[in-house]
N, C-alpha and C positions, 0 to 999 in steps of 0.2 A: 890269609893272615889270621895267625889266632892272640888272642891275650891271656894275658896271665891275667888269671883273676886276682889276685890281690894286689896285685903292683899298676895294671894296666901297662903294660910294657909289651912290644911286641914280640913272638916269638915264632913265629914262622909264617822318579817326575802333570762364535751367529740377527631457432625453432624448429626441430621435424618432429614435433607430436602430432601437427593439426595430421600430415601424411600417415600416419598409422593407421589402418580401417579396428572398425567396429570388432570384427571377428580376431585379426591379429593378436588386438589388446586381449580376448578371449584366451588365444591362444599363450598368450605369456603367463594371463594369472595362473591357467592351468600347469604351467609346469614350473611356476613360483615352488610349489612344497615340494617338488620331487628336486628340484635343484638344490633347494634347502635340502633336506635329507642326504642329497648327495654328498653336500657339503660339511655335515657334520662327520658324517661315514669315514669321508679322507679325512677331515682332520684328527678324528681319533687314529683311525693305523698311523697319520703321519705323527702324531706325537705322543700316541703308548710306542711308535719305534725309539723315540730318542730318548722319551723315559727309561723305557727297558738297556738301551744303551749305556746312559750316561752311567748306572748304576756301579760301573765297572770302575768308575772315573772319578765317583764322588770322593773316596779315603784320600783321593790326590788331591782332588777340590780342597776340602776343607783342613785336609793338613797340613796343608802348604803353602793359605791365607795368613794374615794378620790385619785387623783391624786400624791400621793405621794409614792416616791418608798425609802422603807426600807429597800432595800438590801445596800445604802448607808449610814447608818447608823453600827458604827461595834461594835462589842461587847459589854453589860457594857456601853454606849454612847447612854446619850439622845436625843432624836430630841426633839428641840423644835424652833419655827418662830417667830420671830415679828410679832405679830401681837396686837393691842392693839383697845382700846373704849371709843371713846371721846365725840361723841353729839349722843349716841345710849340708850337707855331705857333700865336703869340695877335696880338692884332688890339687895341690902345687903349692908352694911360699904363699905366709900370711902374707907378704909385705908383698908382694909383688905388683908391679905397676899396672899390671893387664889381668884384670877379673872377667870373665866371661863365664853368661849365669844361661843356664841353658832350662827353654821349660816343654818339659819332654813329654812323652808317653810311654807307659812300657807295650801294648799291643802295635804300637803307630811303625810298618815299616819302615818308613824314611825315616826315625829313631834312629831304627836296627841299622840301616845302612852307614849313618853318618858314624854312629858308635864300632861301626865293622870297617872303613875305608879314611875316617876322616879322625878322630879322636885320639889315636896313639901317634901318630903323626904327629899332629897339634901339639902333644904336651914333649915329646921327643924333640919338637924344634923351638919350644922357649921349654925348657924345663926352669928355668929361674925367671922369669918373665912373666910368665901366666899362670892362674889360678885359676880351677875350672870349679864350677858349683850345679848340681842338679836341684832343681826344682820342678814338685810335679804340677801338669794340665791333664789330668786325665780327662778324653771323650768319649765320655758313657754313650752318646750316643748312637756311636757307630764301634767301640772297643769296648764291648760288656768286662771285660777283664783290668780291665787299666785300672780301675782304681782299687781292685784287692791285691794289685800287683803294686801298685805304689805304697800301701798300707803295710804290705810282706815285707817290701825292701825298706822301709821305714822302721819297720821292726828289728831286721841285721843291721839298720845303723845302728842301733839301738847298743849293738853289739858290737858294735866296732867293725863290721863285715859289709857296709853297704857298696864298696867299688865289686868284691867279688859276688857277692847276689845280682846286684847290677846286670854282672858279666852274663852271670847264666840265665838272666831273663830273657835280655837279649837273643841269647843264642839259641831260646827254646821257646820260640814265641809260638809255635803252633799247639806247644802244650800249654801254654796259661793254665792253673788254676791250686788250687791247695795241695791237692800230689806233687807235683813241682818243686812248689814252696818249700814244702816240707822234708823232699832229698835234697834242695839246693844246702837250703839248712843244715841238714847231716854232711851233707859233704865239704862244706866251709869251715863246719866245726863251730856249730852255735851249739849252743843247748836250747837243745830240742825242747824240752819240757817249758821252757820261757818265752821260745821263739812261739811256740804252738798257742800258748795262753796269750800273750801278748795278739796275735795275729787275729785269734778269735774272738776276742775283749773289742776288736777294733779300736783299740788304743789313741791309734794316729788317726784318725780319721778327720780330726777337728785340722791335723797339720797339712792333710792334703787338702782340705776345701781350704785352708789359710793361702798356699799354695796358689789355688784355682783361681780363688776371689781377686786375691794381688795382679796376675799374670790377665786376667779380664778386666780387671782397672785401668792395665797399661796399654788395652787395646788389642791382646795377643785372641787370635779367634783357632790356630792351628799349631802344629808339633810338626819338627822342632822350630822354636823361635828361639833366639838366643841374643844377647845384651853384653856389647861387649865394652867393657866403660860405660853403658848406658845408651851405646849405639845401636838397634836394631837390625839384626842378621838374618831372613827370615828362607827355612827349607834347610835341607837335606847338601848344604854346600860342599865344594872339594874345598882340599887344605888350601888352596890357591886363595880362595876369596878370605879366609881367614887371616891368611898371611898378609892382605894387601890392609884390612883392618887393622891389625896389631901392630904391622910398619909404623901404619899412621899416626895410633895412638903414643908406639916407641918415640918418635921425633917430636912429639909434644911434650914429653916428659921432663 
């Protein structure tokens, strides 16, 4: 499936001591520090293995977390936050009954995935119904890129261009960085010479840690997390789990 970058529309995942003799006890102190040594020996291979392992697993770990505990939540009882979108770059009708505020990454695959499988769909099956809003989380500390890429695409809102820089972030996440920017730019049709000073000034910077601070107040520890009427959506969802959301919110209305 590809998108149109400016419309977003589609187009084609732990007693027997006294019985010991004199000599035996000899023999155990003795091999007290070689079984200690032993024992530190394996425990290092066996947990530099699982270190070296998990590393593979951590971008899922922590992207795919939120900070929220649902044990306080009780039966039959929604959770749902304040959480709302005011000077952020949304996509559907002011008025529409279903706001769904999404706080992304631009390096984060499971972004890339839900924005590639799950997001044209979504606004195709409530185009009057839903309103969708990006707001950034970038994670410096596993995506060095994320937040000159939310800074960039903050810059083409700037410009009225933010769904089509969007698009191309997305779709070029292996290149991340100001060469990118800078032909996403040209080819959206910014002015280069505004986008460039703008990007460089780091302008937005104050709007993306605004962004950061809000989305870590609300408990959000990973990407993507999303807020739908203020309900808590958390990962890389199919349209399905959206839809059963928005149902629900629809029959409230």
């Amino acid at each position: 499936m590809s998108i149109d970058p400016d419309h977003l529309t589609t187009t084609g995942d732990i007693s027997t001591g006294d019985t010991i003799t004199f000599k035996r006890s000899h023999l155990y102190l003795g091999l007290a520090p070689v079984m200690f040594v032993c024992g530190l020996a394996a425990g290092y291979l066996f947990w530099g293995r699982v270190d070296y392992d998990s590393v593979a697993q951590r971008d899922a770990r922590v992207e795919n977390k939120v900070g929220i505990d649902e044990t306080q939540v009780g039966v039959g009882q929604i959770q749902r936050f304040d959480v709302r979108s005011t000077e952020d770059p949304c996509i559907g009708p002011e008025d529409a009954p279903i706001t769904i505020i999404e706080f992304s990454d631009f390096q984060c695959a499971y972004c890339a995935r839900f924005v590639d499988t799950t997001l044209v769909s979504l606004l195709e099956t409530y185009p009057d119904e839903v309103r969708f809003c990006y707001r950034d989380f970038p994670l410096e500390n596993i995506h060095p890129e994320a937040r000159s890429a939310a800074e960039a695409a903050q810059c083409a809102f700037e410009q009225n261009k933010f769904w089509a820089f969007h698009n191309g972030i997305f779709q070029n996440q292996a290149t991340l960085g100001k060469d990118l920017y800078m032909d996403l730019a040209g080819n959206i049709g910014l002015d280069i010479d505004e986008f460039e000073k703008c990007y460089s000034s780091g302008r937005f910077r104050g709007r993306v840690n605004k962004d950061f601070n809000v989305a870590r107040d609300l408990g959000v520890t990973g990407t993507p997390t999303f807020f739908i009427n203020g309900r808590p959506l958390v990962g890389a969802q199919p349209l399905e789990a959206f839809v059963a959301v928005v149902e629900a919110e629809l029959r409230t209305q």
